[in-house]
Each structure stands twice: as C-alpha cells, then as structure tokens.
N, C-alpha and C positions, 0 to 999 in steps of 0.2 A: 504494500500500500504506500503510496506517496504522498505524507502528509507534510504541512506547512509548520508543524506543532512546536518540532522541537528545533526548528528555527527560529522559530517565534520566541520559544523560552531560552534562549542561549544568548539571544540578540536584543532581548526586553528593556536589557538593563540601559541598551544606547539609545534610549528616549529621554532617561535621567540624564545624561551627557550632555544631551543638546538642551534639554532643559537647562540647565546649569550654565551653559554657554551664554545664556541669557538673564542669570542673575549677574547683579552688581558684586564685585568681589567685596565691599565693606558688609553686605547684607546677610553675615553668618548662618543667623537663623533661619533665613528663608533656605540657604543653600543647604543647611544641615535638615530642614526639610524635606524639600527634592530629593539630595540623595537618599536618605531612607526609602521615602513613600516608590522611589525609583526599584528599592532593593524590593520590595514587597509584588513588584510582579514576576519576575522567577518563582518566589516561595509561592505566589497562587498558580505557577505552571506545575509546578510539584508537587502540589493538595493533588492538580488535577489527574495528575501521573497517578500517585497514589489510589485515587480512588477509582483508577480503572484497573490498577493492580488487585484491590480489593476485590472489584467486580467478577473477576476472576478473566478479563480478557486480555489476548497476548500483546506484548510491547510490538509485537513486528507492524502493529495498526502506526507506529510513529513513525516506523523510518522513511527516511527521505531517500531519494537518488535523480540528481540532475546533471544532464552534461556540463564539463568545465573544462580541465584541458586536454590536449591531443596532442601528444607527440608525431607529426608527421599523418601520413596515409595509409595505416595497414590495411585496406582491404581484404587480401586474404586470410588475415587476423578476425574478420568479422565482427571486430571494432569491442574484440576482450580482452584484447592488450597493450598495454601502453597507453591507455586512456586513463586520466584521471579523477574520474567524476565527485559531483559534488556528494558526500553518502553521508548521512548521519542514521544512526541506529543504538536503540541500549537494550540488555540485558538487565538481570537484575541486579549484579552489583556495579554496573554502572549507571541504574536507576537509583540505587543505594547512597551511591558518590554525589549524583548531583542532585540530593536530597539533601544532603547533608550540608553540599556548598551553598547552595538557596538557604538550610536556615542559617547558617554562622553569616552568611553575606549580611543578612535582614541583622543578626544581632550585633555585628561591629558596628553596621550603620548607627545604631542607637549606641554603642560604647563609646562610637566618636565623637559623641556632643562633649568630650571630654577635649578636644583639637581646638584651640584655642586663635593660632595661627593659619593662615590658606587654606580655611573650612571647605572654599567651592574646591580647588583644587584638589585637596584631598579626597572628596567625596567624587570625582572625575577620574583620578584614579583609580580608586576601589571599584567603581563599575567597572571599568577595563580590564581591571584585572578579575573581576567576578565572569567577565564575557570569557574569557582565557579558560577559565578554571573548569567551568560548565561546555565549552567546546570543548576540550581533553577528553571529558567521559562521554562523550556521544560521537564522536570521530567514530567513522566506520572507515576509513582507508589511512594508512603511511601519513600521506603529505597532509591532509586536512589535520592529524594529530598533530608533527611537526610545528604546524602554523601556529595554532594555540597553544602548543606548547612554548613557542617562542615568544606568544602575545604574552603569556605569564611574567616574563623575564624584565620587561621594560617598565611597565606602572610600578610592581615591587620594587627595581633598584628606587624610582624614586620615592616610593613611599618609606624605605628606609633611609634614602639620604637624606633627604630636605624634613623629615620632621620626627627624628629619633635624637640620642643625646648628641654631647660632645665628638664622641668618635662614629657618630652614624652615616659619616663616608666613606671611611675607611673599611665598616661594617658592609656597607649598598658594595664599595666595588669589589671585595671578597666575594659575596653574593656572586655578582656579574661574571666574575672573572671563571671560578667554579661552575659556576650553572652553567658559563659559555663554554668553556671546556667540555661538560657533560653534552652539551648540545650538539655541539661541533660532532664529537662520536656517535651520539644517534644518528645525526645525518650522513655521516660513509655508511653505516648499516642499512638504513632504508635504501640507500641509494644501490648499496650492493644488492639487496634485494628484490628490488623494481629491476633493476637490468638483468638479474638472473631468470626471473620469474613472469616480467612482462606484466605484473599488476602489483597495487598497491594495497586492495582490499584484503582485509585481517582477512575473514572468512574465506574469501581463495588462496592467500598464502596457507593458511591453515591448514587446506587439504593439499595444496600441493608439495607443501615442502616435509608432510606427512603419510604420504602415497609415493611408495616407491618405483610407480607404474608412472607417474606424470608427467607430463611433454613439460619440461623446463626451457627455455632458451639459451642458458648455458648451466652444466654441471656446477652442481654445492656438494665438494667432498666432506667428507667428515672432517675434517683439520679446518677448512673453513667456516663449517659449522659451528663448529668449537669456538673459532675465532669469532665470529657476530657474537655468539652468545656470551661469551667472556665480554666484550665490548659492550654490550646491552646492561650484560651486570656491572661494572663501571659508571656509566651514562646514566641509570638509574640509580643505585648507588649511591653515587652524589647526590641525588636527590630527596634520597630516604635520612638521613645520612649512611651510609656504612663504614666504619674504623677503618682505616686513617683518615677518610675524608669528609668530616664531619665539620675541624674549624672553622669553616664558614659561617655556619647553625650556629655556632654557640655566639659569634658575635654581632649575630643579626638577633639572636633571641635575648642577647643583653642592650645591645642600641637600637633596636624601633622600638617607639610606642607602644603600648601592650595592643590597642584594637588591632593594630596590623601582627602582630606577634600572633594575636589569637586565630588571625586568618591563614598565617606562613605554619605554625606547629595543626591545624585546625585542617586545614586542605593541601596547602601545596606540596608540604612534605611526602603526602599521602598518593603524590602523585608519583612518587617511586615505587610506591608498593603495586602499585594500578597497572604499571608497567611492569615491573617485573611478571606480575601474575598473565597481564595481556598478551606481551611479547614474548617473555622467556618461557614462561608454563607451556603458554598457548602452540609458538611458532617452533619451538628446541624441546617437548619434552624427551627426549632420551636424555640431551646435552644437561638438562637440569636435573635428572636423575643421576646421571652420573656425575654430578659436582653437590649434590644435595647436601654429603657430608659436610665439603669448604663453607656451604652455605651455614650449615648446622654450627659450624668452628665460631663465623663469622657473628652467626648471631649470638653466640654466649660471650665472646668477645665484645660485642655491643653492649649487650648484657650488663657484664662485670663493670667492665670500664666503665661505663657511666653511670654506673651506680656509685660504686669507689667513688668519682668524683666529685659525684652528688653529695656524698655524705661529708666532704672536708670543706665544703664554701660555704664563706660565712654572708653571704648576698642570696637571697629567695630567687631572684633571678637566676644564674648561673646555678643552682639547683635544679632549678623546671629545666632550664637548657639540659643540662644533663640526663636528666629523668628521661626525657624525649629521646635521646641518642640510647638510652638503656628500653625504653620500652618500645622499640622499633628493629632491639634485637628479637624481642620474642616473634614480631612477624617475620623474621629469616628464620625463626625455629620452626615455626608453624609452616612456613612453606618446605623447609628442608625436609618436613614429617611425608610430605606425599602420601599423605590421607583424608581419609574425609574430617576427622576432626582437626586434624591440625589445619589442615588450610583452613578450613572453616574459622576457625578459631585465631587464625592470623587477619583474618578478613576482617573480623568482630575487633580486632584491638585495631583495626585501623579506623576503626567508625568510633570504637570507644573510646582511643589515644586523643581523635580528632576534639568531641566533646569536652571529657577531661579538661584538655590542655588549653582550651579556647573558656572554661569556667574559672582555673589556677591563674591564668593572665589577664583576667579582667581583675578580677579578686586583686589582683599584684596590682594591676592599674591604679584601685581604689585606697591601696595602703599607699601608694607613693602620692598621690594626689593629696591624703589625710597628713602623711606625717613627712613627707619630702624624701622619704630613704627606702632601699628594700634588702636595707643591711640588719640582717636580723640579731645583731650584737648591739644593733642601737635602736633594736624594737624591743619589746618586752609588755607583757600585763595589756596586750589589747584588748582581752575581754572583759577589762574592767571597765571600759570606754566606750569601745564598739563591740558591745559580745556577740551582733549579730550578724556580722562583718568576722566576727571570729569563730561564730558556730557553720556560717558558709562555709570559712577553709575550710575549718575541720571535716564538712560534710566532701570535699573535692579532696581532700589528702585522702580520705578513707577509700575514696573512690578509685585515686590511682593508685594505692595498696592492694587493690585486689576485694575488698569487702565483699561479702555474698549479698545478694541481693541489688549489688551494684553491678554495671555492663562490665568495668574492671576484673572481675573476678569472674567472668562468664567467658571472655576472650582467651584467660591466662590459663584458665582452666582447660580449653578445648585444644588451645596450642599445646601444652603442655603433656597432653593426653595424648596426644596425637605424636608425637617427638619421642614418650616413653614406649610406646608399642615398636617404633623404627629404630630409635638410639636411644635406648634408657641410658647408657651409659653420660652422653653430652647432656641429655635431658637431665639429670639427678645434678650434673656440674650447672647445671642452668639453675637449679631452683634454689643456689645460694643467690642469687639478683632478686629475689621475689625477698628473698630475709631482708636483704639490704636494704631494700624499697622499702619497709616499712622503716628503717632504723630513719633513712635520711629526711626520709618524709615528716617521720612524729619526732624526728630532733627540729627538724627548720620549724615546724610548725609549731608545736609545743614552744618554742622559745620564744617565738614572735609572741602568743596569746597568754602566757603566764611570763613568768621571772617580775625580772625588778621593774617597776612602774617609772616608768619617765616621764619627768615633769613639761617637759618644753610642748607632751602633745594633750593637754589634760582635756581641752575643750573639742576636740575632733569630733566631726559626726558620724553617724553611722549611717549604714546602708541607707536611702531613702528613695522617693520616688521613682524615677524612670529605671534606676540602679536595676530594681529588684526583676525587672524584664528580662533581660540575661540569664541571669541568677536562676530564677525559678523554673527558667525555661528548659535552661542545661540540666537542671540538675532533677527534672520532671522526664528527659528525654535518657538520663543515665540509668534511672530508677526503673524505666519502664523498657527498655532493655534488659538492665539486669533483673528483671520479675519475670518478664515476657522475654526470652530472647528467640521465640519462634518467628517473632515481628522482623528479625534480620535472617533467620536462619530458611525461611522459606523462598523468599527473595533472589537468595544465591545460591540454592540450590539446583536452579537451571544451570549457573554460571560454571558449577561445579562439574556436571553431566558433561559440557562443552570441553572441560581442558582435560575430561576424561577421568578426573578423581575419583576414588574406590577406595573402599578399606576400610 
C-alpha cells in the first residue's frame, strides 16, 4: 500500500520550522510555544500508529514507495537495480523507536522553557533534529537511512555548541568529528553494497546476501563479508558508544544542556543499537554469530568500565555519563545471546535506557537550575528542601538499578537470561555491573538527598508546575513497562521472526 502517512509524520515537525521563521527572535515565549505545540504533531502520528497496532492491523498499510533516483538506463534490469526509490516502511521495533522519539521530542520541548538564551533557534533545531531521528527508523533503503542519519549530525553539533557550558565546543566538535568518522565508514559499506548487489532496499539485500543461489553483480566473499561487518560494528559502535570509543559521550553528556542530553542518551545513542540489530543481525547473520563472543567480551567490558567509573565521580553528571556507557553494555550482551530472550531483552533496555536516562537529566537539569552545581560533594540534605525533587531521583535511581516492577529490571532480566543459557560463563562476569549499578547509583544519590544540609540553598523550590509533565510522564511510561512488559514484547516480536531469532 502506498500511503502518504509516514511522511507526513516524519516531516510534521517542519511546519514548526517555518512557523518559527516567523517569530521575532526577542519573542521567547511565543517561540517556546510553536516549538512544543510543533512537537505535538508527530506524538499524534504515533497515538495514530499505535492504535492501529492495537486494532490488530499490519504496518505494511504505511509504507511508502516512490521513484527518486536512477543511476543510468538499465532496461534489461527491469528497472530492480540500481534504482533508488523513495521507500519508507516500519516494523515493530521501528514503530517502537519512533514512538519513543515523538514522546521525549514533545517532553524536551516542555524541558526547554528552561533555555533562557536563542529560545526560537533552539527550538529550530530540535525539530530538525527530531525530523533526522524519526526518518532513521522508517528508512526502508541504504541511502534514505544514510540521509537522516546524517541530518542527525548537524542540528546536534549545534545544539551542543552554542548552548551547553564553558567547554561545549570543544564537546559539539568531539561529537562531529567521531560521529563523522562513524559516518564516513557507513558510507564505503552501503556503497560496497549497492555496487555488489544492484539495490539498496534492507529487505532485498536481506534475501540476497542470505541466498546462496542469488544473481549478485559482483561476488561478496566471506573475508569481505567479515570486512562490512566489522566496519558496521565500528560505524555503529561509535554510536552506541562501545569501549574505546565512547569519549565523545561523556563530554557531550557533561557540556549540553540536560533537555538536549535527555534527547542524545534518550534517542540518538539508540541509534547504534537500531543499527547494529538492522544491518548487522539483519544483513551478516553468520558474521555476527560468529563474533557474538567479541561482542559478549565487549559488552561486559562496557559493562564494568563504566560502572567503575561511575562509582569514583564526584559530579551526578559524569555518573549518568557513565551509567549510559555501562548500560548499553548489557545490549551487546543481549545481542551477543542470539536468542529470543536476550535480544528481546536488549531491545527492552534500549527503550528502557532511553526513558530512564531522558527522566535522570531532566531531574539533573532541575538541581543545577535550584542550587547552581551537580557536584554532589557540594549537595547534601535535598530532601529536607525539595523532598519531592528528591523522592523523583530516588524513584529514577531505582529504576536504572534494575527494581522489579520497573522497565529497568524487565530489560536486565531478559538480557541476562538470554546470555546465561549461550555464555553463563561472560554472563555471571556481567552480573558484577548490575552490583555496581546499584553501589554508584544509591552512593551519588543518597548523598545529594541526605548528608550535611547546606546553607547557601535553604530557600530552593521544589518540583512545580509545568516541571511535573516530564516527571510523571517518564516515570508513568517506566512503570507501565515494567508491570506490563507484553506492551513492548509483542511489538517486536514480528521484528524478531524477521532476523530469524529462536531459542
């Protein structure tokens, strides 16, 4: 079926654009209007997604396919090769993805009336990049990914340069430089594989570079194969983070602003994981079975490390930084499991991480707005002031410990589960980060909301008004995963059928 739908909802947000174009830039609060009420039409293309998923009818009613480009004249080709048409299409957990980006897009919009400077600007940005974020998961070909993939790259440097702390340049072109490097190497891979293969569509590369019977236009020996998939896992990689190349993350999760922070740890990291599972699961599974171990290495290594160094910073910042790099091992565990729980269960902390981490940086937003710091050796006794600003942490620390009942603890569970059946051995080394994670978590925490009472913040307010929208929202959307986790477990379970997962 060739619907208009999920162009419509990809593309929504660039009405808010051109609206904005046309506010006064001294006119904050009009602009910090637009942009929200701008973010609120995606989240109603994604009510509308939802309730046909509900209804029990298939996504394939959304996809699109239109001509766009043409290399040249194949005629004898019959016009299936080398063509690059325009194709959008989702499955379930890329229905999942851009569900997920529609609501955090709607809830930084409202976190950002905390941007006190280049409110239109800012809010110009964040649609462009919400346009990026939501084309990545509905891409049905190579190059249409590529494009939004690369739309991502340019609204984020500036949203981290121009309106994060002191070193948030030096922070954007870390970002840039990394991500451009990641980029650069996805692009030799598609390109290798448009010229090997004659198309760019996931679902025909899919079957042809997994049919040993299929008309290729030039051979992909196994050593080359190896080779994309190695380079995909790099390309991604950086993206997710994976150890060593993660310093980028940590100095973009200490120098932007939390609303943008909660959108970079919230979606776009998430865009590694989307990838790996897309391209590498999808296009290489032998190559990723047979590096599942490396992968399994890599995630306990994620793991450890950034739990370790979670637990020695004395700043809540560079703690969440860390957490993030530690809880994005367990989805290299989950995937390394090549089963039904574990992947499952790597999927689930990618939706769950995203929440979490986008509830922990707004939380961080509102302490450093309150008391000026988010150096927890010069916080102390916030629940004697803001207890309800310190009963949220506490309820998103619990969360990202793992709590039952929480989505935390439904994701770590599955991964986990799934990793003990393939590698108990790396799995049982894994489940010292899960110790960790609460050591680092209920130390940063606990010290901020008790200890020694500081006088310079005695008048601080607590959570109020608009605040509490986020807040309740996240932590309504954590709970109701972790009670219900059939709400995501159903979803991707087509997605699972497709990369072939069993066990």
């Amino acid at each position: 079926m060739n619907s208009f739908f999920l162009t419509m909802f990809i593309f929504s947000p660039l009405l808010g654009v051109l609206a904005l174009l046309f506010v006064p830039k001294e006119e904050s609060s009009t602009a910090r209007f637009v942009g929200t009420a701008a973010t609120i039409l995606p989240l109603a293309c994604s009510v509308i997604l939802y309730g046909t998923y509900l209804s029990g009818s298939s996504f394939d009613r959304f996809s699109q396919k239109a001509d766009w480009i043409q290399f040249g004249n194949f005629t004898e080709l019959n016009g299936k090769f080398f063509n690059v048409p325009y194709e959008l299409g989702i499955d379930g957990f890329s229905f999942v993805m851009m569900l997920l980006t529609a609501v955090l897009g709607t809830l930084v919009a409202i976190a950002a009336f905390s941007i006190k400077q280049q409110v239109r600007g800012f809010y110009m940005l964040l649609l462009i990049l919400e346009i990026g974020m939501l084309g990545v998961f509905a891409a049905e070909n190579l190059v249409l990914f590529f494009i939004f993939f690369e739309l991502t790259l340019v609204p984020m440097f500036f949203l981290v340069g121009r309106f994060g702390k002191f070193a948030s340049e030096k922070a954007a072109y870390s970002f840039l430089i990394y991500n451009g490097i990641g980029s650069a190497i996805l692009l030799i891979v598609f390109t290798i594989l448009f010229a090997r293969t004659g198309t760019a569509n996931m679902e025909m590369l899919q079957d042809l570079l997994n049919d040993d019977q299929a008309h290729l236009f030039a051979p992909i020996s196994e050593s080359l194969r190896v080779g994309l998939f190695l380079a995909l896992l790099v390309a991604f990689g950086i993206k997710l983070p994976i150890f060593p190349l993660h310093r980028w993350m940590v100095h973009v999760h200490v120098q932007a602003p939390p609303p943008v922070v909660m959108l970079h740890a919230g979606v776009l990291l998430k865009i590694g994981a989307y990838g790996m599972i897309r391209f590498g699961m999808g296009l290489f599974p032998e190559q990723f079975e047979k590096f599942a171990v490396l992968l399994a290495i890599l995630g306990v290594i994620n793991l450890l490390y950034g739990a370790f160094l979670a637990l020695i910073q004395t700043d809540f910042r560079k703690v969440l930084a860390y957490s993030s790099i530690s809880h994005m091992g367990i989805v290299l565990l989950g995937l390394a499991s090549l089963n039904t729980a574990g992947v499952q269960g790597a999927i689930f902390q990618v939706v769950s991480h995203g929440l979490i981490a986008a509830l922990l940086f707004f939380l961080l937003g509102l302490i450093e707005e309150r008391f000026g710091t988010s150096n927890i050796e010069r916080l102390g006794a916030l629940a004697k002031k803001t207890p309800i600003l310190s009963g949220f942490l506490l309820a998103g620390a619990m969360a990202s410990l793992g709590l039952p009942s929480m989505s935390g603890f439904v994701s770590e569970f599955f991964a986990f589960l799934g990793l003990f059946n393939s590698m108990p051995i790396i799995a049982a080394v894994g489940t010292l980060g899960i110790i960790l994670t609460a050591a680092y978590l209920l130390r940063a925490v606990l010290g901020m909301t008790f200890g020694t009472h500081k006088e310079s913040y005695r008048t601080a307010a607590d959570v109020r008004g608009w605040e509490f929208i986020p807040i309740i929202t996240l932590i309504f959307l954590i709970v109701a995963i972790g009670i219900m986790p059939s709400i995501l477990a159903e979803p991707i379970s087509t997605t699972l059928q497709t990369l072939g997962i069993g066990g």
